[in-house]
N, C-alpha and C positions, 0 to 999 in steps of 0.2 A: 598346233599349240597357240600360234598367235589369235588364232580366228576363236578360240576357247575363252584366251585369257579376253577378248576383248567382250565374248558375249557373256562373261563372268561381271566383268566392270561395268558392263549398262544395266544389268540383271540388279548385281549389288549396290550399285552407286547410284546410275542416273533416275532409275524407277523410282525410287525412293524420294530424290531428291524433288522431281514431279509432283509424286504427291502428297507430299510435305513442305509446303511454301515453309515453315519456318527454318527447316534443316537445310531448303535452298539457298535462304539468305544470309544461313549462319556459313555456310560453302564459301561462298562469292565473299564474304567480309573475310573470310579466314585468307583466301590468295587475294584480296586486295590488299593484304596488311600489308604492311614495308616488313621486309624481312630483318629481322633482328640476329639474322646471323654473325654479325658481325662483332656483336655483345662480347666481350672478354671475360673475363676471372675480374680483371681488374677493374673494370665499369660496376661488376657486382660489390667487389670489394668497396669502392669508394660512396657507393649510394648505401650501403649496408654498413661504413665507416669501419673496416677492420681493421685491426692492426697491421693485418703482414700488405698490405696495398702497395704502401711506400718499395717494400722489396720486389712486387711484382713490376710495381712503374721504372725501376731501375735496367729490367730486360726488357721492356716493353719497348715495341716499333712505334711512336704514334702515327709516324704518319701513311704505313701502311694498312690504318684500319680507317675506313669511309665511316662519316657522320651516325648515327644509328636515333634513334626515335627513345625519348623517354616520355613519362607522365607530367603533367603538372601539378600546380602544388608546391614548390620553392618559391624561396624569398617573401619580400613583406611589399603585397600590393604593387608590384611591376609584373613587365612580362611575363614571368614564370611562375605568378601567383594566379593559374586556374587550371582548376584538378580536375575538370572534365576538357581536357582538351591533351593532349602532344603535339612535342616538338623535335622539331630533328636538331641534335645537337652532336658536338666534337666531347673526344675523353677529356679535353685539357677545359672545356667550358665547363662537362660536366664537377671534374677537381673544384672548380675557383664558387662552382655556384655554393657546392658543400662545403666549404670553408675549408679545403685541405691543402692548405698553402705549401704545405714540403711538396706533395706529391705533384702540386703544379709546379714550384720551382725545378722539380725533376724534369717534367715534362718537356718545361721550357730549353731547358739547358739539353736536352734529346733531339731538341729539332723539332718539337710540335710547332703547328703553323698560327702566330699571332696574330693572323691579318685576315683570317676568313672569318668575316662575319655567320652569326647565324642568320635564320630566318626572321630576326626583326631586325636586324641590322646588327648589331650588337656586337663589339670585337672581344676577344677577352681583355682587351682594355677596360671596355664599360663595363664589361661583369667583377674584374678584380678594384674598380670603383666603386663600385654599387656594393661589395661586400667588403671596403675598407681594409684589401687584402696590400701593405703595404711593402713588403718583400717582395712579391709578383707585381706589383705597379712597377717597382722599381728595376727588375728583371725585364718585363715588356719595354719600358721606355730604353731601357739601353739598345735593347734590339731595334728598336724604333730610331734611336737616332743615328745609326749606321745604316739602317737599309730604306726606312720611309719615313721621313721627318715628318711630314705632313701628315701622316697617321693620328697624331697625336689628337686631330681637333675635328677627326671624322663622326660624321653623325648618322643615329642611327635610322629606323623607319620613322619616327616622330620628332629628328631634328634634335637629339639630343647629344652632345659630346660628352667623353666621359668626365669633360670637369664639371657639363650639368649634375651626371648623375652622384657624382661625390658631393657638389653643396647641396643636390636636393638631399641629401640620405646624409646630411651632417658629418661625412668621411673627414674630417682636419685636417689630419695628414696626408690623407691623398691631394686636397683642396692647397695645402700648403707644395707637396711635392709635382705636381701639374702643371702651375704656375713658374714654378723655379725650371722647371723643362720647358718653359714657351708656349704654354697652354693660351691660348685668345681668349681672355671674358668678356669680347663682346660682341662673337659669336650669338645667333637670335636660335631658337628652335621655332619649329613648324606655328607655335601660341606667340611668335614675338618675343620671348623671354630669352634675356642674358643667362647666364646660371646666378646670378646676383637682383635678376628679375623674383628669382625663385625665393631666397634665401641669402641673410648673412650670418656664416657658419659661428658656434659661440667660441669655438676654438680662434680663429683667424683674429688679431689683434683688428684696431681700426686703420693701424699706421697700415696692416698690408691688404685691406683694402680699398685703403682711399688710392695708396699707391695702383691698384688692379682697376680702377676704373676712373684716374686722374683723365685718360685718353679717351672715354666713352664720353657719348654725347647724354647729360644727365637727365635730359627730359624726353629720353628714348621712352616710349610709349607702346605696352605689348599689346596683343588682341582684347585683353579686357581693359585695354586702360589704365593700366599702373604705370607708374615712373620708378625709377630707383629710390625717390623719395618717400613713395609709397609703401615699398618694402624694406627701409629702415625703419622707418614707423612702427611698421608690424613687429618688426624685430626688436625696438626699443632699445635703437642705438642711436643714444640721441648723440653722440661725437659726429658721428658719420651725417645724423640730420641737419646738425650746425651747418658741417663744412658742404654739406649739398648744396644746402640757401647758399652759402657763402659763397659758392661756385656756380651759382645762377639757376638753382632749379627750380621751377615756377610752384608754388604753392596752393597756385588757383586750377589747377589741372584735376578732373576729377575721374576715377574711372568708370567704370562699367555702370554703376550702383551711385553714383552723382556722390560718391568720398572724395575729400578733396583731403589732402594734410592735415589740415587745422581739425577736420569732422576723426579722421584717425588720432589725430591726436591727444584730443578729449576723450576720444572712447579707448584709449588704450594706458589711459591715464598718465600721461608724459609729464614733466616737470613744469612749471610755471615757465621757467625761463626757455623754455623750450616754446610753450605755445606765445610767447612775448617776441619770439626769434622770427617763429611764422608770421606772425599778425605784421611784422617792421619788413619782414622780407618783401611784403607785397607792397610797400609804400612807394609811388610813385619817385624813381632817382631822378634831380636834376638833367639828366643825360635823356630819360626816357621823354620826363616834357621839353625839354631844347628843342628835339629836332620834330614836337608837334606843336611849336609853336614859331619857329624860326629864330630865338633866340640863341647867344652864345651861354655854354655852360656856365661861363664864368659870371654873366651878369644875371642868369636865373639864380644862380646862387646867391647872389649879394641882393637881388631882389626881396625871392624868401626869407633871407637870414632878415632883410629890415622888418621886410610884413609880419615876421611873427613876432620878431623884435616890440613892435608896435603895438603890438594885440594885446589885451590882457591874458590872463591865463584861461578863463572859461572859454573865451573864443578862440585862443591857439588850439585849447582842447576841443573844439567842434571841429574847426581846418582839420585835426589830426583824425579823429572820429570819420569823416565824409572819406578821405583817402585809405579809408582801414575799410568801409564798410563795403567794396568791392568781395572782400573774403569772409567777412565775419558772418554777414549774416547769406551765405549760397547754402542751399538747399538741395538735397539728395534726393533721388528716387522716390523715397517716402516721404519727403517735404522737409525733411527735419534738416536743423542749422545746428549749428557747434555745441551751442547751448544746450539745445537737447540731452547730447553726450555727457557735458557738466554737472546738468539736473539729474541725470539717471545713475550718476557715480556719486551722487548726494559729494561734489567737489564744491565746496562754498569758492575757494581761493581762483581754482580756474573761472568760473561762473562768475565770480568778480570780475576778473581781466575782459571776460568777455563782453559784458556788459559794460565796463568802463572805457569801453573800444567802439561801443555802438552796438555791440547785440541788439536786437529785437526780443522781447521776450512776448510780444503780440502775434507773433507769427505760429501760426496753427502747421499742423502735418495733413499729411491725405486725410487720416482719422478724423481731423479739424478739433486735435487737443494740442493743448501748450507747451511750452518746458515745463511751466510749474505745474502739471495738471495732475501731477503724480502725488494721491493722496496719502503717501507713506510719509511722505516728507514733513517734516516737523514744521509747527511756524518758526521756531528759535532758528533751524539752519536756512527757511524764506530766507528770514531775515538777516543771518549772516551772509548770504549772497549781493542781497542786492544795499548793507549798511553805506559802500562809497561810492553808491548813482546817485547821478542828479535826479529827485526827486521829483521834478517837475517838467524833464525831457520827455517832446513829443516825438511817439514813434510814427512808424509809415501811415498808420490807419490815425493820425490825432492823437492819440489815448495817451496817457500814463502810465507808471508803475501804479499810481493808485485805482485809475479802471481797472487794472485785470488783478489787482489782492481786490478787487471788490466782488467782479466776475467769478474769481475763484472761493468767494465769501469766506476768507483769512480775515475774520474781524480781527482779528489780535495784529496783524501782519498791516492793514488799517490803521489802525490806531496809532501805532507805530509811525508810519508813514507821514498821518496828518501832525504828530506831534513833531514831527522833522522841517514841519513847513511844505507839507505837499498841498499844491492849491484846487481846493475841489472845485472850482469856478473853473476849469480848462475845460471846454469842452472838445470831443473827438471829432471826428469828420463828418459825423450825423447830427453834431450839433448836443451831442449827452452831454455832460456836466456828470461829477462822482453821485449827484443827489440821483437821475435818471437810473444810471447803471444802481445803484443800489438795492431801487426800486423794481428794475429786471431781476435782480438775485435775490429779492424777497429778505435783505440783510434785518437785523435786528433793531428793536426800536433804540438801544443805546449808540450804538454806531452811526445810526440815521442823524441823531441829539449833535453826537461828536462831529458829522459829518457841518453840521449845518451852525455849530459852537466855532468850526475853525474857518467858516465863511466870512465870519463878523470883521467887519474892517477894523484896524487900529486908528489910534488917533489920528497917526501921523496919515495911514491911507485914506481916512476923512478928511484930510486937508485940501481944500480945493472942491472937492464935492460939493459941500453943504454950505456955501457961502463964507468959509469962514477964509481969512487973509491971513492969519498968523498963529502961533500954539498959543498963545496966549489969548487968545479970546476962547480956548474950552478952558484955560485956569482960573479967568476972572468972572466969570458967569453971565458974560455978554450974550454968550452963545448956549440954549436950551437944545441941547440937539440926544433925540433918542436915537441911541446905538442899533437897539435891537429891533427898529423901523427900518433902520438903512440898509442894513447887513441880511438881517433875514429874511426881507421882504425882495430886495433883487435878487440875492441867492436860490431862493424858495420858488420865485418865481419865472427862473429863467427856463428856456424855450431849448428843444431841439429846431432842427428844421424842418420836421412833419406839422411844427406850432405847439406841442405839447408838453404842458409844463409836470411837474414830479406829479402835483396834485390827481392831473388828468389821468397821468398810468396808475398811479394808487387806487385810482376809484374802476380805472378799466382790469385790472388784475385783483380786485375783491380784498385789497390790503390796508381794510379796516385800523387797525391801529395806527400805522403811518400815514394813513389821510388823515385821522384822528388829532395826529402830532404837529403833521403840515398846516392844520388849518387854525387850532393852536398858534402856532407861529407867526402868523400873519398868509398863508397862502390863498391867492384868489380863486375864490371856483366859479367867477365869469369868466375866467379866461378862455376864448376856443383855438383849437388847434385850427389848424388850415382847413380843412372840411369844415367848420363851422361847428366840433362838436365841444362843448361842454361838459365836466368830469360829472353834472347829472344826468346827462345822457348815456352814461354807460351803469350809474348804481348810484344808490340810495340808501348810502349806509344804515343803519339801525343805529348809530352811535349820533346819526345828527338828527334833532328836532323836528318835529313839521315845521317851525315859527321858522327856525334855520331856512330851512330847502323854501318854504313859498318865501321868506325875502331874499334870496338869490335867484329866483326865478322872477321877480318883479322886474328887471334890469333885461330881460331874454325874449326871446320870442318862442313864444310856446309851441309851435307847431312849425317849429324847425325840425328837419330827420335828420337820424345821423347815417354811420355807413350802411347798418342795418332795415334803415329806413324808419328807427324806431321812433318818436316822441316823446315829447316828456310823459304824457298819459299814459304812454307804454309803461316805461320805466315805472313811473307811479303803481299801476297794476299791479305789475312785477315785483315790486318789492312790498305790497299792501301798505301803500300811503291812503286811505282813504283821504283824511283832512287836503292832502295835495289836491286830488282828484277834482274832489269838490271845488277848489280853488281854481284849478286849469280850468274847470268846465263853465265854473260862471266867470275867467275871463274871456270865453269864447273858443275854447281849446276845442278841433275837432274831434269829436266821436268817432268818424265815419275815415278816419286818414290811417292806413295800411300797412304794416310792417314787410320787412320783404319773405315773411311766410301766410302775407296775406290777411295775419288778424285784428280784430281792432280792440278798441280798449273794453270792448263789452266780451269777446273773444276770452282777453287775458283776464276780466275781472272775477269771469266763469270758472273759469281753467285754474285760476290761484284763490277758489274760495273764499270772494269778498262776501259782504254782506248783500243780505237782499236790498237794503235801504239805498247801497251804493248804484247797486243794478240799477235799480229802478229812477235813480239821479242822471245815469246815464241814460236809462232809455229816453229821459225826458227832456234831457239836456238841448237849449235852443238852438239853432243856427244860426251865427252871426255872421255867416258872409264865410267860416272858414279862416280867415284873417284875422290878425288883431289891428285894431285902428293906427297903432305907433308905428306900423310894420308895412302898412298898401303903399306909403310915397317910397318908401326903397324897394316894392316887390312888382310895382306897376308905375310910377310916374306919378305924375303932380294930381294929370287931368282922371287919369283911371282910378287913383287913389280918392278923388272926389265924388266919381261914382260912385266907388265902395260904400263910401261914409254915408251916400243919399241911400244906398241898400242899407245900409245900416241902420238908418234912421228909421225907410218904411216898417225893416223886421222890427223895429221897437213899435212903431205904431201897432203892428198886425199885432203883436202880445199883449197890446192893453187890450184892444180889441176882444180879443180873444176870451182877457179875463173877466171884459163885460159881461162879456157870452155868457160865461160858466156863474156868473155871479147870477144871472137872469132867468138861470135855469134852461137856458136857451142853447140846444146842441150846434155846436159852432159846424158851418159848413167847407168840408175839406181844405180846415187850414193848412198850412205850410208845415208845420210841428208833427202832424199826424203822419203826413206825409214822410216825412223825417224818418219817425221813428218807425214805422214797417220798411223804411229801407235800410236802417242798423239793423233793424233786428233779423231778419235773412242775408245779410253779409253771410258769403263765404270765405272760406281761409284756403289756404294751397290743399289742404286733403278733402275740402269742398263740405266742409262741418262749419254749420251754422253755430248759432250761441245757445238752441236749445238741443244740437246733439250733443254739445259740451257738458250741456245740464244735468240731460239724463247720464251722462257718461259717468258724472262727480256723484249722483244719486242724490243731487237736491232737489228736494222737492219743492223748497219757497221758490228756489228760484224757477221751475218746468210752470209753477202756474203762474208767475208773476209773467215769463213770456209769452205762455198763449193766451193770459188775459189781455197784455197788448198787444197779440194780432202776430204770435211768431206761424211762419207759414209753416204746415204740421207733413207738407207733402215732399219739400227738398229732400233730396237725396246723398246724403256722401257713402261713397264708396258701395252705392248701390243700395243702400237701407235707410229710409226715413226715421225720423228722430223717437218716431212709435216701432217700428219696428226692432229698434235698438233700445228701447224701453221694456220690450216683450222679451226679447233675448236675454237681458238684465234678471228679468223676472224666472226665468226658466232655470237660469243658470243661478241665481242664489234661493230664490224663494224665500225672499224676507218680504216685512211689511211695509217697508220702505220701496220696492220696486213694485209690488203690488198696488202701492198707492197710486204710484207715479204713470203706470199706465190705466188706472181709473181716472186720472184727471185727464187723458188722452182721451178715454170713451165718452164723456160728459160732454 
């Protein structure tokens, strides 16, 4: 029978199970399971919530049934909150997790065991915490305080006691009833967190728990960094945050995320008087400087009380400013300072405070934007931010409030400002002035007007300037003095430290109109910046005259480069100045002098469709040495500057010479000039394009024959094609009579 039944059960069971890997595996899970035998009526009952439970818990043994396995899926985001997993759990854990507090208080009173944790540590303590079960609190802790006192403040697998888990999970009553049994709040879990790390419950007044943490150390600091200060904050218990300061809790402390107080406190929108609480917290106490300076308390005291005594009020209020600006202006992870938080809550009145404290409002984030950069913000609430700053206080970088509403082009915000008396003659640490920055922000011509209206000095700030001894000599007409020479012409004309006056960036950023206004006003455009360049060396407005530009070019040396390498000839090209042209060239302005893409002014005159008349002034244009005569003693010395002049002189001899020649019908033998001009005219540029592949490029034809009547060499090659071969391509590729032409006059 045995030997039957056994070759029954390999027959039916193990064969099968072989060859069937899935029913093997479901085999071996089915006896690895924990046996659930132990399950009750009443375990069903309670996770099923029936009514008769209560009557079966009443006969029920607990402590003669072993732990047994449930699902997860209870509670809200703790231990028991994941439904692909089980845990081995007790009936009386199971009771407290389902909120069936009779049938735990049954339990309890039966003898079930309060003191086995489960598998995360967990006692029914922390589970009748965690579900704010206050009859079963109060049930465990009496058992607790007869058999294991100490119970009370045990933690679980991550450090938790069960007064963590009542303030984390806002339990009141339990939080309040914890306490009154000798619960410790200052207790750390596994993250460093008190249970008041975590939370201050809204139930718990302030009075119990300034009381619960009078003995804690306040600037106890958990794994991210928080102080209890910090979680007041969050909580926006500003009693509790008074009396923290007031009990020494440092404000400058930041956590994880570079928060400091003051940064939560703006962002969580706290009361003025609250962020006025933090900013005074951090002010150096006579006690702190005493013993860094070896004085006694008593005479740093009487010291400071005189010094400030003494002071006026704008400089007490700097002294006060410098010792504030340790907190006001710290910076977080993402750069941003308190201000930030004020700006983003469009808070005028904190934004005030801060600023009136020493904010920076120059200070950029990672992003490298400002407080005010946020363009929702009105000009009106700008303005109600910053109406009680000094107007004319320089931040870290130099600037003003009126650099950055310039930066931010708040003309209204502007206008504002200069009517307050903001002085646009400050300049920043680069040496700007409001006129420079304006001209970066491209601002409008009215605000430019205003900018440069509120430069104008007063009588009184002409006094001493212009000779004058007393006000009564502008009353009695001793004194002829124009205003608007003095005022607009230093203003207008003032210098960063690259050399560069408003005029120079106007004409280097193509902002026509306010060069236009600038020079209007009095602004000089001989001025050069430190490289030597002149505001015509970067443009040539259309708005200014030729008579204008050649008499400021009288005063200059014409064949100065600037960064680009360019000339004035460049520039002239550049913008079709012919009359310039002409000018530069019969003062002796090189043809033949190179841009740093290699071209020269016959290059550009090509390139930007001058006339032929011009070309051909260029090609013919004399050599004078290269130099202009006012210009050899400061570019060679006295002695080499002499030789220039005797070159100078022969080249004037060889030209009359020359036009003997031509008068005499007589072909001049390989003057200087011929020479000249076959080597303008095969110049190449950086892509190795002479001025007649330019020619044929533009599809001029005056100009392809004017060059190879003077001798352009027809065989150079850029980019591997001759100025004919790129005439025939021309021709192929449109078939008009105009490239047709043009490589006829190739073939001839």
């Amino acid at each position: 029978l045995i030997c039957h039944s056994f070759i029954g059960f390999f027959v039916l069971v193990v064969v099968p199970m072989v060859l069937n890997p899935i029913l093997l595996i479901f085999v071996v899970g089915f006896l690895l399971q924990p046996l659930n035998g132990s399950k009750t009526d009443l375990n069903e009952a309670i996770e099923n919530g029936n009514e008769f439970a209560e009557q079966l818990a009443t006969t029920f043994n607990p402590s003669a049934v072993p732990p047994y396995y449930i699902k997860g899926g209870i509670g809200r985001n703790h231990y028991w909150n994941k439904p692909f997993f089980s845990y081995m759990i007790t009936v009386l854990d199971l009771s407290l997790l389902h909120c069936r507090e009779n049938i735990a208080t049954i339990l309890i009173d039966g003898g079930a065991d309060i003191f086995t944790p489960d598998e995360f540590g967990n006692t029914p303590l922390h589970i009748a915490a965690f579900r704010g079960l206050n009859i079963a609190v109060i049930k465990i802790l009496d058992k607790i305080k007869m058999f294991k006192p100490q119970v009370i403040d045990i933690k679980n697998s991550v450090g938790d006691t069960p007064l963590h888990m009542a303030v984390h999970y806002n339990q009141n009553l339990i939080v309040e009833r914890l306490l009154d049994k000798g619960a410790d709040p200052s207790i750390t879990d596994n993250n460093g967190n008190t249970p008041f790390h975590i939370n201050y419950p809204s139930a718990l007044t302030d009075e119990i728990i300034l009381s619960c943490i009078q003995h804690m150390n306040v600037n106890h600091r958990n794994n991210n960094g928080a102080t209890l200060l910090h979680t007041a904050i969050n909580c926006k218990r500003e009693v509790l945050v008074k009396d923290l300061l007031d009990r020494g809790a440092n404000p400058i402390i930041a956590d994880h995320q570079g928060l400091t107080a003051l940064h939560l406190a703006t962002l969580h929108g706290l009361s003025e008087q609250i962020i006025v609480h933090i900013i005074h917290a951090w002010r150096p106490k006579p006690s702190d400087l005493r013993f860094q300076s070896g004085m006694t308390e008593h005479f740093y005291s009487s010291l400071l009380h005189s010094l400030i005594r003494g002071l006026n009020s704008n400089l007490a209020l700097e002294v006060f400013k410098l010792s504030c600006d340790g907190i006001i202006n710290l910076r977080a992870q993402d750069g941003r300072t308190a201000l930030f938080s004020a700006t983003s809550r469009f808070s005028p009145e904190t934004a005030q405070i801060l600023l009136e404290n020493g904010a920076d409002p120059t200070i950029t984030d990672s992003d490298h934007l400002g407080p005010f950069h946020d363009t929702s913000m009105t000009n009106h609430l700008f303005i109600s931010m910053i109406q009680n700053v000094d107007v004319n206080h320089r931040y870290i970088d130099g600037s003003t409030i009126l650099h950055l509403a310039i930066n931010l082009r708040r003309e209204v915000v502007v206008k504002y400002l200069l009517d307050k008396g903001a002085n646009p003659t400050i300049a920043d640490n680069s040496g700007n002035t409001a006129l420079h920055r304006a001209i970066h922000s491209n601002v409008n011509e009215q605000i430019l007007v205003h900018i440069l209206d509120a430069a104008r000095p007063k009588a009184a700030d002409n006094l001493g300037h212009n000779k004058m001894t007393h006000i009564s000599g502008c009353l009695n007409g001793e004194v002829n003095h124009d205003d608007r020479q003095i005022g607009d012409y230093e203003m207008i004309n003032l210098r960063n430290h690259k050399g560069q006056t408003a005029l120079l960036l106007a004409f280097c950023y193509s902002c026509d109109i306010i060069a236009q206004v600038l020079i209007k006003r009095g602004a000089d455009p001989n001025l050069a910046d430190n490289d030597g360049n002149t505001p015509l060396h970067f443009n040539m407005p259309g708005f200014l005259t030729d008579e204008f530009i050649i008499s400021t070019l009288k005063n200059l040396d014409i064949n100065y480069r600037h960064s680009q390498r360019n000339t004035y000839l460049h520039q002239a090209a550049r913008c079709n100045r012919e009359n310039v042209i002409k000018y530069l060239l019969d003062r002796g302005a090189n043809p033949k002098a190179r841009n740093y893409y290699k071209n020269t002014v016959l290059h550009l005159a090509v390139e930007h469709n001058l006339s032929e008349q011009i070309v051909i002034d260029i090609i013919e244009s004399k050599d004078l040495g290269q130099l202009r005569p006012d210009n050899k003693k400061r570019r060679f010395g006295f002695f080499d500057g002499f030789l220039s002049l005797f070159s100078l002189s022969m080249f004037t001899h060889m030209s009359k010479t020359s036009k003997s020649l031509k008068s005499s019908h007589r072909k001049p033998q390989n003057t200087f000039c011929e020479t000249w001009d076959k080597q303008l005219l095969n110049m190449q540029n950086k892509c190795d394009k002479t001025a007649l592949h330019l020619a044929v490029s533009q599809q001029r034809v005056d100009l392809v024959r004017v060059l190879l009547k003077k001798g352009a060499s027809r065989t150079i090659k850029a980019l591997g094609d001759t100025a004919l071969d790129l005439a025939i391509e021309k021709k192929e590729a449109n078939s008009t009579p105009i490239a047709a032409t043009i490589v006829d006059l190739f073939r001839k």
